[in-house]
N, C-alpha and C positions, 0 to 999 in steps of 0.2 A: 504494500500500500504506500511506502514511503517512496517507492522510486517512482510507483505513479503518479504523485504530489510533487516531485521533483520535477520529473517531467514534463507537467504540465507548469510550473512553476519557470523554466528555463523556456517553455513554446512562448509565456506572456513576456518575458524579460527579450526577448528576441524579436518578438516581433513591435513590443514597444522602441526598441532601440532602433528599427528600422524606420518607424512611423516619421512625419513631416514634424519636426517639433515647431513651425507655427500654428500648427494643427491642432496641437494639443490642448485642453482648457486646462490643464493642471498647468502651474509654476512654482516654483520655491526660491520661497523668500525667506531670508534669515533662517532656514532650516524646518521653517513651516510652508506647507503644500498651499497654495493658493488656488480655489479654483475661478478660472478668467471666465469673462461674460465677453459673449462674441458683440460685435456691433448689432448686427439683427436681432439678438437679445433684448438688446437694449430700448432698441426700436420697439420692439412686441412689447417689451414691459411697459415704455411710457405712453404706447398710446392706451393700455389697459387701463393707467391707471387716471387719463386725463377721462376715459370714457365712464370711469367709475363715479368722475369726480361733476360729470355733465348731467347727474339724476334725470336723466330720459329726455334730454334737449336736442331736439333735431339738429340745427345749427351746429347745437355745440359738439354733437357727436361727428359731423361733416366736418367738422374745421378740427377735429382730430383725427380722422382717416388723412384729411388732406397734409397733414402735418406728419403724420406716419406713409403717406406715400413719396414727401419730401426726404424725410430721412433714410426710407429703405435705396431707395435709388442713390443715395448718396454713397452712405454707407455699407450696403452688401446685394448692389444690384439686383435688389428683388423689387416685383413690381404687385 
């Protein structure tokens, strides 16, 4: 069972070491893991949280898509 664990233990360490490291959302800083929030993230978070903040305002919910369609194209080419 241990070589099993080993084994699969050595496939993740390998194939992480191959992976694109801007890819990754982990970082370490000062010895502590960080995990990164992609731009598109970012983008989804704050239009959810201006659409939370609009209590059922047409407008206001449209001038937060339209503000999250600004930022996606900006920041991660999505539309």
């Amino acid at each position: 069972m241990r070589y099993v664990a080993g084994l699969g233990m050595l496939l993740v360490m390998t194939s992480t070491s191959f992976a694109d490291g801007n890819a990754s959302r982990f970082r370490i800083e000062n010895g502590k893991i960080v995990i990164a929030q992609s731009a598109c993230q970012i983008c989804d978070n704050d239009r959810t949280s201006c659409v939370l903040g609009c209590n059922g305002g047409g407008t206001c919910i449209q001038a937060c898509d339209n503000r999250y369609i600004d930022c996606a194209r900006e920041n991660c080419r999505r539309r």
